[in-house]
N, C-alpha and C positions, 0 to 999 in steps of 0.2 A: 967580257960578255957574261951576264946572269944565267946561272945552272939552274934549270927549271924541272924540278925535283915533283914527284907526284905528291907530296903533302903540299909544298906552295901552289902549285894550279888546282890541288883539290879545296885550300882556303881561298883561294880566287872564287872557283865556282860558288863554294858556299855563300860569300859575301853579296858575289853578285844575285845568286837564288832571293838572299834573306832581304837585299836592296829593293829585289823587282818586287817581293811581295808586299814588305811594309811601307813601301814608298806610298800607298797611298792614304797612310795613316797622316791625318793632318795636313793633309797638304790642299791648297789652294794655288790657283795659278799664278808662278811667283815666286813659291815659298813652299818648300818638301825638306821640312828641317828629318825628316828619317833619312835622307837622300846625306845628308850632310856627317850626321851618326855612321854612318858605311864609310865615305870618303876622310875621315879623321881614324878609324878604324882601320881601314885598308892601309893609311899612309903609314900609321904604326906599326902595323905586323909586317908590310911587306913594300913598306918605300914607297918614291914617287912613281915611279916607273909604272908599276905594277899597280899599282893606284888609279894612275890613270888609266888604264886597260879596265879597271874593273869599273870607274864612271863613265868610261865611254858604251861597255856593253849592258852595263844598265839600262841606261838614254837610252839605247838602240833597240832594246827590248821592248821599255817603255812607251819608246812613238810609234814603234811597231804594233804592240798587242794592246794598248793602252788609248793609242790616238792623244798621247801628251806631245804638245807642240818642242822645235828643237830648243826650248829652255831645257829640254834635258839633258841636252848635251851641253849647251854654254853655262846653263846654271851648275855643270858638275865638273866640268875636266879643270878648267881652271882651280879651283878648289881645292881639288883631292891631288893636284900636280904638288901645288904652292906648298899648301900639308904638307908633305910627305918632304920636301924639301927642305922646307924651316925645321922640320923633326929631325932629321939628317943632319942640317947645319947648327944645330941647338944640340947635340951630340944627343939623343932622346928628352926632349923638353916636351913633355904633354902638353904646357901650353902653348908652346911653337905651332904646335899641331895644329890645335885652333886655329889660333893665329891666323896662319896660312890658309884656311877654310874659309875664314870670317874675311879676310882682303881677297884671296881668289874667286872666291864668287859671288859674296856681298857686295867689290865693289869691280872687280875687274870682268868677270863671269857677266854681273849685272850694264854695265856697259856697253858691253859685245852682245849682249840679247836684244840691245835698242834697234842697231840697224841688221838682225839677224828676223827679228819680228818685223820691221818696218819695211824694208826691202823687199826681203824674201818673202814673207810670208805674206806681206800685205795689208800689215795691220798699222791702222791710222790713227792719228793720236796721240800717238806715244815720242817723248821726249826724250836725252842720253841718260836721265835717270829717272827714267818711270820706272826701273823695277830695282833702282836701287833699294829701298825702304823693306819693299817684303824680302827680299834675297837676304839684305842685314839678318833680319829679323827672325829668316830660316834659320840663317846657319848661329844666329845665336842660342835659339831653342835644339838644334841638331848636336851642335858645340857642347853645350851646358850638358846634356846627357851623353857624350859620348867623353870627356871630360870625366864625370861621375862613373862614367865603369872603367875605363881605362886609369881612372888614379887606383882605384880600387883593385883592379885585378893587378896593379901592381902593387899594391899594397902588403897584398897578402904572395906575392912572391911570386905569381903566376906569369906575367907578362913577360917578364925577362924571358920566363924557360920556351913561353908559346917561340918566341923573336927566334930565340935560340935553335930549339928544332924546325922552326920553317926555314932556316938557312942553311942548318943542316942536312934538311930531308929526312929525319927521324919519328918517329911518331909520338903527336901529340901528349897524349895520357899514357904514355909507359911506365909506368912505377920503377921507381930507383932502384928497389929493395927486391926486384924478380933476379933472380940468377937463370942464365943462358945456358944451352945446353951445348 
């Protein structure tokens, strides 16, 4: 069982905060490539697990306060699951990450929204892959930047330590070089 340490639920919260806010940067009905940026984000700090916990309370945020239909849940939990897994089974492959974002809900996420829209909600018209094409096309723009800081902050030496202390439960920015009393 996962030891859920007050730094890993306080980067949950924040993720999901930073999710519910920019999510509606860019997005179109379809296609929330910020949505995507968070679920490749979340799968790397803090796995699948937890991953999807944080694309599920986004969506739930989002159709709550937002009135965004439930593509916010099929176009995310799939996604930021799949992520967080291939990251996992890729022993930390940032492109795995992707990966797993770009087939979980470009195309698996986007399939499950056809009779989730059609059925449920009502809406007419639509075939198993009407929303293939924007979902791709999210999570390729979500991908591509979240890709670009995560190679980055690991580049520079940081990601390992973030991973590190979210497992441990230790704090974030602690400097090496403090001596303890």
């Amino acid at each position: 069982m996962r030891k859920y340490n007050i730094l890993r639920l306080t980067v949950m919260a924040l993720l999901i905060a930073v999710g519910v806010v920019i999510s509606p940067l860019l997005r179109v009905e379809g296609m929330c490539p910020m949505a995507h940026l968070i679920n490749i984000t979340a799968a790397v700090l803090l796995g699948p697990v937890d991953a999807f916990l944080v694309a599920v309370l986004i969506g739930v945020i989002r159709m709550c306060a937002m009135g965004i239909p439930p593509l916010a849940l099929t176009g995310a939990v799939f996604g930021a699951t799949l992520s967080g897994i291939l990251y996992k089974v890729s022993r930390g492959k940032i492109w795995a990450a992707v990966l797993g974002e770009i087939i979980g809900t470009g195309i698996i996420g986007a399939i499950v929204s056809y009779p989730v829209m059609a059925f449920i909600c009502g809406r007419e018209g639509l075939g198993w892959f009407f929303y293939v094409p924007s979902f791709i096309c999210g999570t390729l723009i979500g991908g591509s930047i979240a890709a670009v800081l995560l190679y980055r902050l690991q580049h520079i030496g940081v990601l390992a330590r973030m991973q590190r202390k979210i497992e441990q439960g230790g704090a974030l920015w602690k400097r090496h070089s403090e001596k303890t009393i």
